[in-house]
VMD Tcl script that draws the C-alpha trace (Angstrom):
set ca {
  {266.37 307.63 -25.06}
  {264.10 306.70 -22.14}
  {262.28 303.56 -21.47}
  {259.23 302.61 -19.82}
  {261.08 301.44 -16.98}
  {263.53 304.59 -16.42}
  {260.02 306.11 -16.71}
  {258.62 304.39 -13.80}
  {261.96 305.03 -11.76}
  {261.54 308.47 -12.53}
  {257.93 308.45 -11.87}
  {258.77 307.35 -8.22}
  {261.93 309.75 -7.78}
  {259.28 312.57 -8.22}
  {257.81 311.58 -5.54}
  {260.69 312.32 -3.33}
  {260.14 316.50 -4.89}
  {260.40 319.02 -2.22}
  {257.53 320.38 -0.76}
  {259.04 323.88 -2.24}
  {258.10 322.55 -5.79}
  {255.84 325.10 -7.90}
  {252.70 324.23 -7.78}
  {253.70 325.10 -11.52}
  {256.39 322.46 -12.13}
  {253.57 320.02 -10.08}
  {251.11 320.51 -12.99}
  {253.90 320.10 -15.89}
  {254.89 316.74 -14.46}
  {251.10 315.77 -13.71}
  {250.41 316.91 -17.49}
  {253.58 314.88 -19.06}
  {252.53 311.94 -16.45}
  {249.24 311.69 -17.72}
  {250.27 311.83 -21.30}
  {252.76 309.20 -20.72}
  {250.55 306.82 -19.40}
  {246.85 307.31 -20.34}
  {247.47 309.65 -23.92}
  {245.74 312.09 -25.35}
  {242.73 313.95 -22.41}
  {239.63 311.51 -22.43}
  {237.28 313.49 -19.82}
  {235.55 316.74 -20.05}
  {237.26 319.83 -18.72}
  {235.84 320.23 -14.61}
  {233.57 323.81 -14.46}
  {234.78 326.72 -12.75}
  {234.39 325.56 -9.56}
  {236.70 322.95 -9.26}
  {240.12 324.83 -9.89}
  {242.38 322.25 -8.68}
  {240.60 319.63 -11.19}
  {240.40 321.92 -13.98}
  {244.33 323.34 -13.39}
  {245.65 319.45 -13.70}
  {242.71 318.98 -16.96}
  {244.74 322.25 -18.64}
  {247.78 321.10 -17.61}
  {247.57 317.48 -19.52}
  {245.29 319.19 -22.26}
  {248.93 321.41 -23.13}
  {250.50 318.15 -23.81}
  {248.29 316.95 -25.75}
  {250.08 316.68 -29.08}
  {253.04 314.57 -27.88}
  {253.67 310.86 -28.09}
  {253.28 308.92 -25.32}
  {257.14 308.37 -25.64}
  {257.81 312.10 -26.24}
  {255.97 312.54 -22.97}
  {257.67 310.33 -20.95}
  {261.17 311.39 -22.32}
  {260.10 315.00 -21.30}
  {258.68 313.37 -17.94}
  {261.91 312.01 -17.25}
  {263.75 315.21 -18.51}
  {262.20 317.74 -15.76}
  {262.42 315.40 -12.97}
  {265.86 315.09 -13.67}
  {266.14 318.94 -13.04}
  {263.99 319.23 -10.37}
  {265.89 317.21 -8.55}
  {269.19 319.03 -9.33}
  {267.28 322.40 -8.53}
  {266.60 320.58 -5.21}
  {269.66 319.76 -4.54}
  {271.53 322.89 -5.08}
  {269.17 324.88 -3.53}
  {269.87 322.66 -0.39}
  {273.81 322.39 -0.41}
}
mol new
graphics top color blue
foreach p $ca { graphics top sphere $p radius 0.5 }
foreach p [lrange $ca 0 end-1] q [lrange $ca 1 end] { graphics top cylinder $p $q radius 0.2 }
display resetview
């Protein structure tokens, strides 16, 4: 499976996204990211007026059951075919 390093290549590769990405495939990778490398949600949840804030807090609240290894496997996993989306779209 994946390692903490193919992680961290991965990690970077999403960086590289399209700006065309969903704002929802955004907040699945930021959710899976933050899983990966900080665990289970340690802050309160942002109010009501702070939607970007409180999107990316529901976002890595979803994921909040899965092993830090489960997350970065899945991490790794949707990168993978967001970048294969991106590149068919563009051929």
């Amino acid at each position: 499976m994946g390692s903490k390093e193919e992680f961290e290549v991965y990690a970077e590769k999403a960086k590289t996204l399209p700006e065309t990405t969903t704002n929802e495939n955004k907040l699945i990778l930021y959710g899976l990211y933050k899983q990966a490398t900080v665990g289970p949600v340690n802050t309160s949840r942002p109010g009501m007026f702070n939607p970007r804030d409180r999107a990316k807090w529901d976002a890595w609240k979803a994921v909040e059951g899965k092993s830090q290894e489960e997350a970065m496997n899945d991490y790794i996993t949707k990168v993978k075919q967001l970048l294969e989306e991106a590149a068919a779209a563009s051929a």
